[in-house]
PQR file of N, CA, C, O and H, with PARSE charges and radii, in Angstrom:
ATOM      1  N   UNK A   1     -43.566  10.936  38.726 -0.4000 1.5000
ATOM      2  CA  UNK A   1     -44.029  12.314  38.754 -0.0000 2.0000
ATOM      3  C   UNK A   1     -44.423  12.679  40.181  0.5500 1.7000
ATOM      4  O   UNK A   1     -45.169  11.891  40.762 -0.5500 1.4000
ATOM      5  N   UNK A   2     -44.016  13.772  40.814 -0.4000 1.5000
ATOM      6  CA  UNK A   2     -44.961  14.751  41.579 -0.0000 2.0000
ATOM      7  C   UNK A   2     -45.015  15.429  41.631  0.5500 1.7000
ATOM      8  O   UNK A   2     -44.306  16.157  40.936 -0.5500 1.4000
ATOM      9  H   UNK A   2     -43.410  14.412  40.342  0.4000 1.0000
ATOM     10  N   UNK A   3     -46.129  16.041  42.721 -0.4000 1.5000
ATOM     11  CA  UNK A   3     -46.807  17.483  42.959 -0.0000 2.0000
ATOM     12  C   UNK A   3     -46.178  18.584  42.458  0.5500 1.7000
ATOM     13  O   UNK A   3     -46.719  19.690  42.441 -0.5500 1.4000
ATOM     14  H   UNK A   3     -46.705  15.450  43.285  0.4000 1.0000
ATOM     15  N   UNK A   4     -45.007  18.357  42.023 -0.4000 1.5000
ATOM     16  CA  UNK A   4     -44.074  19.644  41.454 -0.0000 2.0000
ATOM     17  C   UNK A   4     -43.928  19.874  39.631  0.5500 1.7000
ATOM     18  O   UNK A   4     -43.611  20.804  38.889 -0.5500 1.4000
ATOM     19  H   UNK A   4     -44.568  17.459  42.038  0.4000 1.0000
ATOM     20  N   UNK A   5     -44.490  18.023  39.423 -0.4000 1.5000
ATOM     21  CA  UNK A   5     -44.614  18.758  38.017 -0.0000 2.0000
ATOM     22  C   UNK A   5     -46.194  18.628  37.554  0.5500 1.7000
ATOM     23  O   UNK A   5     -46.714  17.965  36.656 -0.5500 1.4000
ATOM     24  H   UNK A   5     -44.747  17.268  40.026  0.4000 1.0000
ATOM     25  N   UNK A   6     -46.805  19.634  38.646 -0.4000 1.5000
ATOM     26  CA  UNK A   6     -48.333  19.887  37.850 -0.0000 2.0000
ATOM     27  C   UNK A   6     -48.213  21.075  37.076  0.5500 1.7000
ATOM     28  O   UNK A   6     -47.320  21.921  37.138 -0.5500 1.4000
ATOM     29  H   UNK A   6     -46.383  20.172  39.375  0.4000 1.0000
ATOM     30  N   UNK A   7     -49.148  21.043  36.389 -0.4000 1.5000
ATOM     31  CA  UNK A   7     -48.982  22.730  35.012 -0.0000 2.0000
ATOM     32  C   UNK A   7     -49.820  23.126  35.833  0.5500 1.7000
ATOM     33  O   UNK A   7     -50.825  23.456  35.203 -0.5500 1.4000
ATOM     34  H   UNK A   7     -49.873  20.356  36.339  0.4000 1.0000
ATOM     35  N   UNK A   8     -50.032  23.360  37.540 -0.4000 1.5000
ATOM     36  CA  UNK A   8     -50.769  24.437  37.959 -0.0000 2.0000
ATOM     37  C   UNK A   8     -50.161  24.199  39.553  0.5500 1.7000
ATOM     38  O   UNK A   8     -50.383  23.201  40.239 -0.5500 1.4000
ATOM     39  H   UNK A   8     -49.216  23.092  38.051  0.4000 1.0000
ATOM     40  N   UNK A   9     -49.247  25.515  39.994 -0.4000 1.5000
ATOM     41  CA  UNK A   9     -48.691  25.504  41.428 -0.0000 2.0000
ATOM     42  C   UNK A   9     -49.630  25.826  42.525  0.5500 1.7000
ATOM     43  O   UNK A   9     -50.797  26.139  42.292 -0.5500 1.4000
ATOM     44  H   UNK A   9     -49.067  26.325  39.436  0.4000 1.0000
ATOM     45  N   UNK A  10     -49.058  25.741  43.912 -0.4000 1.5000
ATOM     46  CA  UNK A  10     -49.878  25.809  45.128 -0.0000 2.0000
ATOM     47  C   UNK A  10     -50.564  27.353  45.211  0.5500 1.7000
ATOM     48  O   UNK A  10     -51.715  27.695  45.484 -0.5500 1.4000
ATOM     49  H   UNK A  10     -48.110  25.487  44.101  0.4000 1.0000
ATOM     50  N   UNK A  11     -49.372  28.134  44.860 -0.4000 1.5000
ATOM     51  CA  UNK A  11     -49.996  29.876  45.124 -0.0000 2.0000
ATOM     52  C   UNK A  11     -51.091  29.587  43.495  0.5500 1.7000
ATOM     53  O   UNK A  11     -52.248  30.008  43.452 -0.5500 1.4000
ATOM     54  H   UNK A  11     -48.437  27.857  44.638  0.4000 1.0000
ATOM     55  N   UNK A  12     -50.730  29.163  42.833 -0.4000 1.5000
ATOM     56  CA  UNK A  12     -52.576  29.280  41.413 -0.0000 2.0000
ATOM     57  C   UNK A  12     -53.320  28.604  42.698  0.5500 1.7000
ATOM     58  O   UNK A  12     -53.532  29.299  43.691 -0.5500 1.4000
ATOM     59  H   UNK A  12     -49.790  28.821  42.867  0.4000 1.0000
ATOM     60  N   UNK A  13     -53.638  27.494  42.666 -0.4000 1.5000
ATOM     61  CA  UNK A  13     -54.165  26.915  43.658 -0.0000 2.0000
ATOM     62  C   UNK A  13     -54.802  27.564  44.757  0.5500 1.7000
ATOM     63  O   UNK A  13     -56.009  27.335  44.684 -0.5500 1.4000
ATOM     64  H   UNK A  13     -53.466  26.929  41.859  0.4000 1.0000
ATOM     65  N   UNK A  14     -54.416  28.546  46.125 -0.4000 1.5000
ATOM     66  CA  UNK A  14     -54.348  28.940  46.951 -0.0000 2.0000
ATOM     67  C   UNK A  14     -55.662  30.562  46.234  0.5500 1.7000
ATOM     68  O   UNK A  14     -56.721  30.929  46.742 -0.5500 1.4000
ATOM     69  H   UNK A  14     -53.435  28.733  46.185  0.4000 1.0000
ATOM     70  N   UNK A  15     -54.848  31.199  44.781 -0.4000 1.5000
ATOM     71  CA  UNK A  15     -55.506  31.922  44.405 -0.0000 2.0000
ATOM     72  C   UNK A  15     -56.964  31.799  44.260  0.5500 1.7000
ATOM     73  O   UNK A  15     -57.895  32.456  44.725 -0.5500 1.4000
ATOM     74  H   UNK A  15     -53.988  30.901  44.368  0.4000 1.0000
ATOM     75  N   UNK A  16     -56.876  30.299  43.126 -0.4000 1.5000
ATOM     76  CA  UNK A  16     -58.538  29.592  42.917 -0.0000 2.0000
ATOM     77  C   UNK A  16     -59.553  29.850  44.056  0.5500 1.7000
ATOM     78  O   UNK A  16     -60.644  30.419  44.063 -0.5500 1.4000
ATOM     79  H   UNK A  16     -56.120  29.765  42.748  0.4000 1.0000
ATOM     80  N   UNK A  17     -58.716  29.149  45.161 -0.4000 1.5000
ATOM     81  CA  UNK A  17     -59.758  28.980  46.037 -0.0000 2.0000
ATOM     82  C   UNK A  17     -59.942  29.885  47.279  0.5500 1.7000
ATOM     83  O   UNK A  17     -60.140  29.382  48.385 -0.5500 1.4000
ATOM     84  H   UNK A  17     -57.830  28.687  45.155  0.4000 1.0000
ATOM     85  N   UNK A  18     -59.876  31.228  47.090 -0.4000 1.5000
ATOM     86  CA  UNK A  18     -59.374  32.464  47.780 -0.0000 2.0000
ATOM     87  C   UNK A  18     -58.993  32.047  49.115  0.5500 1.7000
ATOM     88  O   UNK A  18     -59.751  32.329  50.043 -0.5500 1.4000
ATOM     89  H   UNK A  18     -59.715  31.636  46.191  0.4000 1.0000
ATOM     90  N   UNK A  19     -57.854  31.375  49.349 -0.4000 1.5000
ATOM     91  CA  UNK A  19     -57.549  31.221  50.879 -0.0000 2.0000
ATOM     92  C   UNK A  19     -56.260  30.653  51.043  0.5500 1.7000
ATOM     93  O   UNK A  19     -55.714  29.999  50.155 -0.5500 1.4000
ATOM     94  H   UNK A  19     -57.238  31.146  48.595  0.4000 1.0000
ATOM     95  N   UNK A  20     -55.660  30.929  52.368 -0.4000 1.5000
ATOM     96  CA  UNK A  20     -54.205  30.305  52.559 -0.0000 2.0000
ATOM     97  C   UNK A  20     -53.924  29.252  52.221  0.5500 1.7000
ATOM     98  O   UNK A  20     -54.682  28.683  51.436 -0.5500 1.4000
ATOM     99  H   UNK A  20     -56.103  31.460  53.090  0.4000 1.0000
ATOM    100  N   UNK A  21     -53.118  28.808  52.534 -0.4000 1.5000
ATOM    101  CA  UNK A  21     -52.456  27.343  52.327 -0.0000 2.0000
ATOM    102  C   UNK A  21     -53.108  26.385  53.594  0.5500 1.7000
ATOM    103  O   UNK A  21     -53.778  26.938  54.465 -0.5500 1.4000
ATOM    104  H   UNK A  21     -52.502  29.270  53.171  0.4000 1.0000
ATOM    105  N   UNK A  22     -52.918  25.251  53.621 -0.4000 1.5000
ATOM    106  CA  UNK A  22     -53.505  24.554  54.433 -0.0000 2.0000
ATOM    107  C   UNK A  22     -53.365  22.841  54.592  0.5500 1.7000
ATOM    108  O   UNK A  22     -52.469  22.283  53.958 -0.5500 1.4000
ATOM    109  H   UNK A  22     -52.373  24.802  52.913  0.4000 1.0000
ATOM    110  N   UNK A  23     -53.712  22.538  54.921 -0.4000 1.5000
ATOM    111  CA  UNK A  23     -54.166  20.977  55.010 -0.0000 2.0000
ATOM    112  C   UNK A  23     -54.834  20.074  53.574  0.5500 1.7000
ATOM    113  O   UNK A  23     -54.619  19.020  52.976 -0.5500 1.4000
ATOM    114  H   UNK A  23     -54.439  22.991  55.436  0.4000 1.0000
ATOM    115  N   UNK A  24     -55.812  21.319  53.498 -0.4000 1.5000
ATOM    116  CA  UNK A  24     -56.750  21.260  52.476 -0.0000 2.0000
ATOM    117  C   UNK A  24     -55.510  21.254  51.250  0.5500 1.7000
ATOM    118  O   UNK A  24     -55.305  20.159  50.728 -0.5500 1.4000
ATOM    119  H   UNK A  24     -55.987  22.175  53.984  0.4000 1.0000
ATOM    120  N   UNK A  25     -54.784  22.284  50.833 -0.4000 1.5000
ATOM    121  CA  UNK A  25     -53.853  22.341  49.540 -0.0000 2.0000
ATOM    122  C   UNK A  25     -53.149  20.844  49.346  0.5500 1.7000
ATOM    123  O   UNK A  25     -53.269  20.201  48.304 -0.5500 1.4000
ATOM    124  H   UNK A  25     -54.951  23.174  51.257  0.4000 1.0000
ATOM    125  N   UNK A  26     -52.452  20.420  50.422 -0.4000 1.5000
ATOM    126  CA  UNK A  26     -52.249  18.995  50.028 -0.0000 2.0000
ATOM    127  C   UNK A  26     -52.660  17.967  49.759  0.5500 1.7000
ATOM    128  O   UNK A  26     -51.941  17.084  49.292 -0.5500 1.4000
ATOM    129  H   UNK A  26     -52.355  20.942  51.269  0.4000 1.0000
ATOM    130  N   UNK A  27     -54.138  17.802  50.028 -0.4000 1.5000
ATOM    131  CA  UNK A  27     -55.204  17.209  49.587 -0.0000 2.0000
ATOM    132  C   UNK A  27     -55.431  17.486  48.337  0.5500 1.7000
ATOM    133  O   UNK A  27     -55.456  16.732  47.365 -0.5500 1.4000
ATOM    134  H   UNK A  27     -54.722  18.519  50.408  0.4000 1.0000
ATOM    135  N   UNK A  28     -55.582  18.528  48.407 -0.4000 1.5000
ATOM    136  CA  UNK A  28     -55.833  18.678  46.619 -0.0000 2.0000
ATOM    137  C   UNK A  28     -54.908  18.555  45.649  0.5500 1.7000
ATOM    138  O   UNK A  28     -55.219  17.980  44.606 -0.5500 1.4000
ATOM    139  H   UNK A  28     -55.562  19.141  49.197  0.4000 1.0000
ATOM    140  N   UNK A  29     -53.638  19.067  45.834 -0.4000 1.5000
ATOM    141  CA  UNK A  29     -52.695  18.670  45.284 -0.0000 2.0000
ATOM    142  C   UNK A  29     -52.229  16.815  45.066  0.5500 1.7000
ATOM    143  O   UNK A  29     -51.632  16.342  44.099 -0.5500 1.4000
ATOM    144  H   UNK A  29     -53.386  19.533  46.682  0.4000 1.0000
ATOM    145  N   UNK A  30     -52.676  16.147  46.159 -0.4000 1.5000
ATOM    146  CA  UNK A  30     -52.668  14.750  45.969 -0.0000 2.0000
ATOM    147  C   UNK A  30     -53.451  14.271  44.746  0.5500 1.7000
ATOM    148  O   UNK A  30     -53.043  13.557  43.830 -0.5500 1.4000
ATOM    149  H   UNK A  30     -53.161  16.531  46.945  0.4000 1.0000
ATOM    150  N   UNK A  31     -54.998  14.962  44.972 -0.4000 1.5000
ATOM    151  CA  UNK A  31     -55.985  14.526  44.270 -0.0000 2.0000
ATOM    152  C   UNK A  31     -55.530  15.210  42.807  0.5500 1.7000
ATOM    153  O   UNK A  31     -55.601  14.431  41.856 -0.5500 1.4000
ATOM    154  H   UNK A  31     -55.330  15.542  45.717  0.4000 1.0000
ATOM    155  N   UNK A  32     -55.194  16.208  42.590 -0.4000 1.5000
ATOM    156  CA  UNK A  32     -55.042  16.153  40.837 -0.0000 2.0000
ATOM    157  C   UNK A  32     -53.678  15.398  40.476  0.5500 1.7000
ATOM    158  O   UNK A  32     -53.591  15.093  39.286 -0.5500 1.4000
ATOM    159  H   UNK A  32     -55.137  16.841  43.363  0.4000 1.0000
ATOM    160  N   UNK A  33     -52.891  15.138  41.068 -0.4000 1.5000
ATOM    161  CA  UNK A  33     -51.984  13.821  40.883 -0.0000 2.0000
ATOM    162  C   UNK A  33     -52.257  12.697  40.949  0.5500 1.7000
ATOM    163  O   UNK A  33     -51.467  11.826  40.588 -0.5500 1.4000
ATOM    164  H   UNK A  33     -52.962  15.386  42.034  0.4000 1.0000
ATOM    165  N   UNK A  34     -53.273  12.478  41.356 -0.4000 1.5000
ATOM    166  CA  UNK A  34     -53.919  11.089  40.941 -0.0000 2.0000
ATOM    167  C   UNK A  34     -54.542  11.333  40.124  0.5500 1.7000
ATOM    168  O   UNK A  34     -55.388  10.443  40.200 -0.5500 1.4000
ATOM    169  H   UNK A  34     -53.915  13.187  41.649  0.4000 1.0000
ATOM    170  N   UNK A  35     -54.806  11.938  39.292 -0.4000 1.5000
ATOM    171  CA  UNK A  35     -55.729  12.234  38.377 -0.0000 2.0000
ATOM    172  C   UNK A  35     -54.741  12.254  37.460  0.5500 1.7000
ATOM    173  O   UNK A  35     -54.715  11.373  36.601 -0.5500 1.4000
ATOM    174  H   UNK A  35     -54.119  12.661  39.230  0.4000 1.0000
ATOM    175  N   UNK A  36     -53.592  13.443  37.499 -0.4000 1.5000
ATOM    176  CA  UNK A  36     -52.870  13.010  36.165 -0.0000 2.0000
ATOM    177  C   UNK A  36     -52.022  11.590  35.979  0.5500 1.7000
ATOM    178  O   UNK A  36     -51.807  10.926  34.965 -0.5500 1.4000
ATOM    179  H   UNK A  36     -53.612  14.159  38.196  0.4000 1.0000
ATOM    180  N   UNK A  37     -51.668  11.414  37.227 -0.4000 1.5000
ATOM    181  CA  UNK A  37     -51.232   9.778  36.939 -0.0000 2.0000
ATOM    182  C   UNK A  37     -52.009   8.664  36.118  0.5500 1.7000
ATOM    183  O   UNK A  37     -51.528   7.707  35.512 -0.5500 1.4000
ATOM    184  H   UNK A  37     -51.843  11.954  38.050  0.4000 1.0000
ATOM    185  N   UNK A  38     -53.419   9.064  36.265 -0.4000 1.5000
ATOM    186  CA  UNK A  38     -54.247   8.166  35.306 -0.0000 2.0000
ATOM    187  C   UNK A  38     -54.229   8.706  34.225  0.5500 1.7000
ATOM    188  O   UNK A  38     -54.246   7.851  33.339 -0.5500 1.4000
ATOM    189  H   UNK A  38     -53.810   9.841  36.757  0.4000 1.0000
ATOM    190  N   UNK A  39     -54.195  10.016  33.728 -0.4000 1.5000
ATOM    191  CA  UNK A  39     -54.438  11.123  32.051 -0.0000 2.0000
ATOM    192  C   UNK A  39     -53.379  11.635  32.584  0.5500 1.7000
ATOM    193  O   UNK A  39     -53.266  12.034  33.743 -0.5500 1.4000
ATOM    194  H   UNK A  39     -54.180  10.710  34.447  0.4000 1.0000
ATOM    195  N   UNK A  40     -52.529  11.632  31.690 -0.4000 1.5000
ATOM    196  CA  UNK A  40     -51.159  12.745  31.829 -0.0000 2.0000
ATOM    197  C   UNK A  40     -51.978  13.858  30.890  0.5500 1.7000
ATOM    198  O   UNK A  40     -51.600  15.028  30.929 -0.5500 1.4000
ATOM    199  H   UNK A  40     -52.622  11.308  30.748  0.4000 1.0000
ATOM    200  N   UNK A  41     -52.988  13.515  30.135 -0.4000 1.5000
ATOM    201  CA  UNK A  41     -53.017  14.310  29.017 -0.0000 2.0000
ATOM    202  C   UNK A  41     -54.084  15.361  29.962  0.5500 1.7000
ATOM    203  O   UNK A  41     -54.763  16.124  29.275 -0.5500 1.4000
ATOM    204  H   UNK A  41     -53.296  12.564  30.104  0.4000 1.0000
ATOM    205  N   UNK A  42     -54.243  15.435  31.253 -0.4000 1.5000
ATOM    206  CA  UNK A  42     -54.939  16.468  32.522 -0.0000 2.0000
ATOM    207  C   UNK A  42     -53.849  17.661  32.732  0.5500 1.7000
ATOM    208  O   UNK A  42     -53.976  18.869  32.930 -0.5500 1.4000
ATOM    209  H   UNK A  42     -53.692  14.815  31.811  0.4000 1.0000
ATOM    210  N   UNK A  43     -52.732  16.805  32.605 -0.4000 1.5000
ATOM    211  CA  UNK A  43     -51.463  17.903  33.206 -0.0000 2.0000
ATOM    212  C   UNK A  43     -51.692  19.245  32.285  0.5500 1.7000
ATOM    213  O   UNK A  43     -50.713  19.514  31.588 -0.5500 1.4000
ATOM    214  H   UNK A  43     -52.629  15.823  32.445  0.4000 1.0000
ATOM    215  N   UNK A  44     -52.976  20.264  32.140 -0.4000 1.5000
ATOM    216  CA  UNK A  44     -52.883  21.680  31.739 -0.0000 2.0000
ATOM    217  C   UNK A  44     -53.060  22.462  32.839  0.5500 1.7000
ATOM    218  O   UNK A  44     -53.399  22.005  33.930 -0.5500 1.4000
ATOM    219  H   UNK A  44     -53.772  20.046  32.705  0.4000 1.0000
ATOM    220  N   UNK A  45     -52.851  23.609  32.621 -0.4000 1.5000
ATOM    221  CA  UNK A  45     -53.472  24.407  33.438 -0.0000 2.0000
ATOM    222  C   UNK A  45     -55.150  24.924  33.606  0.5500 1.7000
ATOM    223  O   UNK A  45     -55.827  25.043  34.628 -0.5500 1.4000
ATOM    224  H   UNK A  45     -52.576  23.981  31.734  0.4000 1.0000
ATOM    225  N   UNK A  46     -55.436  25.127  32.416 -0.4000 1.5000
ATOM    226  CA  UNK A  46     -56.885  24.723  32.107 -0.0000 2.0000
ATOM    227  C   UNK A  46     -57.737  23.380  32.969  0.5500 1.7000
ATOM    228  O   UNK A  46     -58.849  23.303  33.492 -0.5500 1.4000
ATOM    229  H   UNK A  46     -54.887  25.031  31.586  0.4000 1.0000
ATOM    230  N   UNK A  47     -56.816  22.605  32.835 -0.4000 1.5000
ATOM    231  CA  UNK A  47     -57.776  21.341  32.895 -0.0000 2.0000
ATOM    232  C   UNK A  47     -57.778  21.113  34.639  0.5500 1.7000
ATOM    233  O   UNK A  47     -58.648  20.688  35.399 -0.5500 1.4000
ATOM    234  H   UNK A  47     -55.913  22.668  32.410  0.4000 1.0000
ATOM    235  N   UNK A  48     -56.694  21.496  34.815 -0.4000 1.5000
ATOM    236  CA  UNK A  48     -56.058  21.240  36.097 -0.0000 2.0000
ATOM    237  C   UNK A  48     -57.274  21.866  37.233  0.5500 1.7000
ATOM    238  O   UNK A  48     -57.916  21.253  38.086 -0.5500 1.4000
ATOM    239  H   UNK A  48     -55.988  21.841  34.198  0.4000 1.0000
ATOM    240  N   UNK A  49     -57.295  23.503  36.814 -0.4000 1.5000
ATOM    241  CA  UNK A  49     -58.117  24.307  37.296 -0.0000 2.0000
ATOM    242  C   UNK A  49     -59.587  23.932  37.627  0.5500 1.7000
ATOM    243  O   UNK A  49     -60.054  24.164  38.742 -0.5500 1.4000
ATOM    244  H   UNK A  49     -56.774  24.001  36.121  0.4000 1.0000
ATOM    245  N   UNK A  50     -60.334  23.327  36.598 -0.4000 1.5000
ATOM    246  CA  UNK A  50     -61.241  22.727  36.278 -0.0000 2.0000
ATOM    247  C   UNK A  50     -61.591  21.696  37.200  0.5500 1.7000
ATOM    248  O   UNK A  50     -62.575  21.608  37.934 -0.5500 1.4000
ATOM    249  H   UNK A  50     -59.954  23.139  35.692  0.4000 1.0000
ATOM    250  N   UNK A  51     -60.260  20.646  36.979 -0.4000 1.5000
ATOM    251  CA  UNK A  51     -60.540  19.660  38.154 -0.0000 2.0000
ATOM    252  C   UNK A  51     -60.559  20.163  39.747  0.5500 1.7000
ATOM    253  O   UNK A  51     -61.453  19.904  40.552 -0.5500 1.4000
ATOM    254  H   UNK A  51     -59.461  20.717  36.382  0.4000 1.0000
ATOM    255  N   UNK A  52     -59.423  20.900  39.991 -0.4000 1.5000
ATOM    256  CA  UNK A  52     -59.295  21.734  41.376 -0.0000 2.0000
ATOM    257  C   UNK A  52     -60.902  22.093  42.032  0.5500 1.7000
ATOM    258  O   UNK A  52     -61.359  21.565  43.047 -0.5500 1.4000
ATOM    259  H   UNK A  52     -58.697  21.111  39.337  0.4000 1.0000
ATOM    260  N   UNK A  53     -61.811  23.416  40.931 -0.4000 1.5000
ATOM    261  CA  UNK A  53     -62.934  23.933  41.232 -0.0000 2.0000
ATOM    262  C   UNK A  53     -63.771  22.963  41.928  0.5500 1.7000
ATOM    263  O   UNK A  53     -64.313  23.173  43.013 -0.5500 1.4000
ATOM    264  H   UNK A  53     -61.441  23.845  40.107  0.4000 1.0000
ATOM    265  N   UNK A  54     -63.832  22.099  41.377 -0.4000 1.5000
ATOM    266  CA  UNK A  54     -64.559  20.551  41.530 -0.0000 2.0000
ATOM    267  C   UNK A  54     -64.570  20.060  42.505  0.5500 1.7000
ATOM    268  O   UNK A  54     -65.598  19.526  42.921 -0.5500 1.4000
ATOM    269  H   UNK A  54     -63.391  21.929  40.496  0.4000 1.0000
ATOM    270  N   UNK A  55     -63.299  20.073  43.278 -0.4000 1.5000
ATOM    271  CA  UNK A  55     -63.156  19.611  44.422 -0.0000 2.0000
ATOM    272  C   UNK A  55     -63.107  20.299  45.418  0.5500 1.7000
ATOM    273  O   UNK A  55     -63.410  19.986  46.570 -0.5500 1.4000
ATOM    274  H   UNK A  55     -62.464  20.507  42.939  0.4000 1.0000
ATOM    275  N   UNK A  56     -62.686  21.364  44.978 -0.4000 1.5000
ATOM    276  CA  UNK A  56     -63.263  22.495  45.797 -0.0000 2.0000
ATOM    277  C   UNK A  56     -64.603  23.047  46.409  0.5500 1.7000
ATOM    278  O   UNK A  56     -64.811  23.706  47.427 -0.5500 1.4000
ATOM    279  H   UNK A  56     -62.440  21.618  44.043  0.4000 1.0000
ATOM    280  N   UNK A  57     -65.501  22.516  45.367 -0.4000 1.5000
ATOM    281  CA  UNK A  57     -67.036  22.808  45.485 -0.0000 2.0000
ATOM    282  C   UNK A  57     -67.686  21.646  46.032  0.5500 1.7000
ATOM    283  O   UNK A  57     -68.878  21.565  46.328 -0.5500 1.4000
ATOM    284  H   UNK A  57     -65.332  21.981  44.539  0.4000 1.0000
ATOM    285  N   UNK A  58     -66.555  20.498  46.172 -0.4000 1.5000
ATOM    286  CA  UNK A  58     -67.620  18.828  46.755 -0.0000 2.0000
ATOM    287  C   UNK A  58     -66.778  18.926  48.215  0.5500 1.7000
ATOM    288  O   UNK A  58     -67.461  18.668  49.206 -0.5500 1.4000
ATOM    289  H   UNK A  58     -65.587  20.564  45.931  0.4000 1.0000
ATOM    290  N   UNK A  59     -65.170  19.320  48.478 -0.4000 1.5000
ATOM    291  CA  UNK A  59     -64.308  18.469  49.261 -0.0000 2.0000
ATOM    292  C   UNK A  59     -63.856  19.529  50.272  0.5500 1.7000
ATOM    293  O   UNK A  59     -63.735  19.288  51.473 -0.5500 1.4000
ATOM    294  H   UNK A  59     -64.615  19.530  47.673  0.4000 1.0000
ATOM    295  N   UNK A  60     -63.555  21.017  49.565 -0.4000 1.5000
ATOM    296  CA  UNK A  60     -62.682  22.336  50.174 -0.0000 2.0000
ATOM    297  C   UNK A  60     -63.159  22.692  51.295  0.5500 1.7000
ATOM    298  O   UNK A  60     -62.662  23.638  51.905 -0.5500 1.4000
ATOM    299  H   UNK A  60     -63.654  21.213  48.589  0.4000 1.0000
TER
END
């Protein structure tokens, strides 16, 4: 699997966290792929989001 089959793309992503693309997006995008690599059952969009905020609010 990668970054391409998350149930949540870079522009959702980019939206979440009101700001361009960056350095930061691939980071995060790494980090919820490691995340679904451990729970595939993460791969929602819901859940995805959830995790994103998260890291957004400790890492962004």
């Amino acid at each position: 699997m990668t970054v391409k089959g998350l149930a949540i793309d870079s522009l959702a992503l980019m939206d979440l966290a009101g700001r361009p693309g960056g350095p930061w997006l691939g980071r995060l995008q790494k980090h919820l792929l490691e995340a679904v690599l451990e729970d595939p059952g993460l791969n929602t969009d819901a859940a995805l989001r959830d995790l994103a905020a998260r890291w957004l609010a400790s890492e962004g």
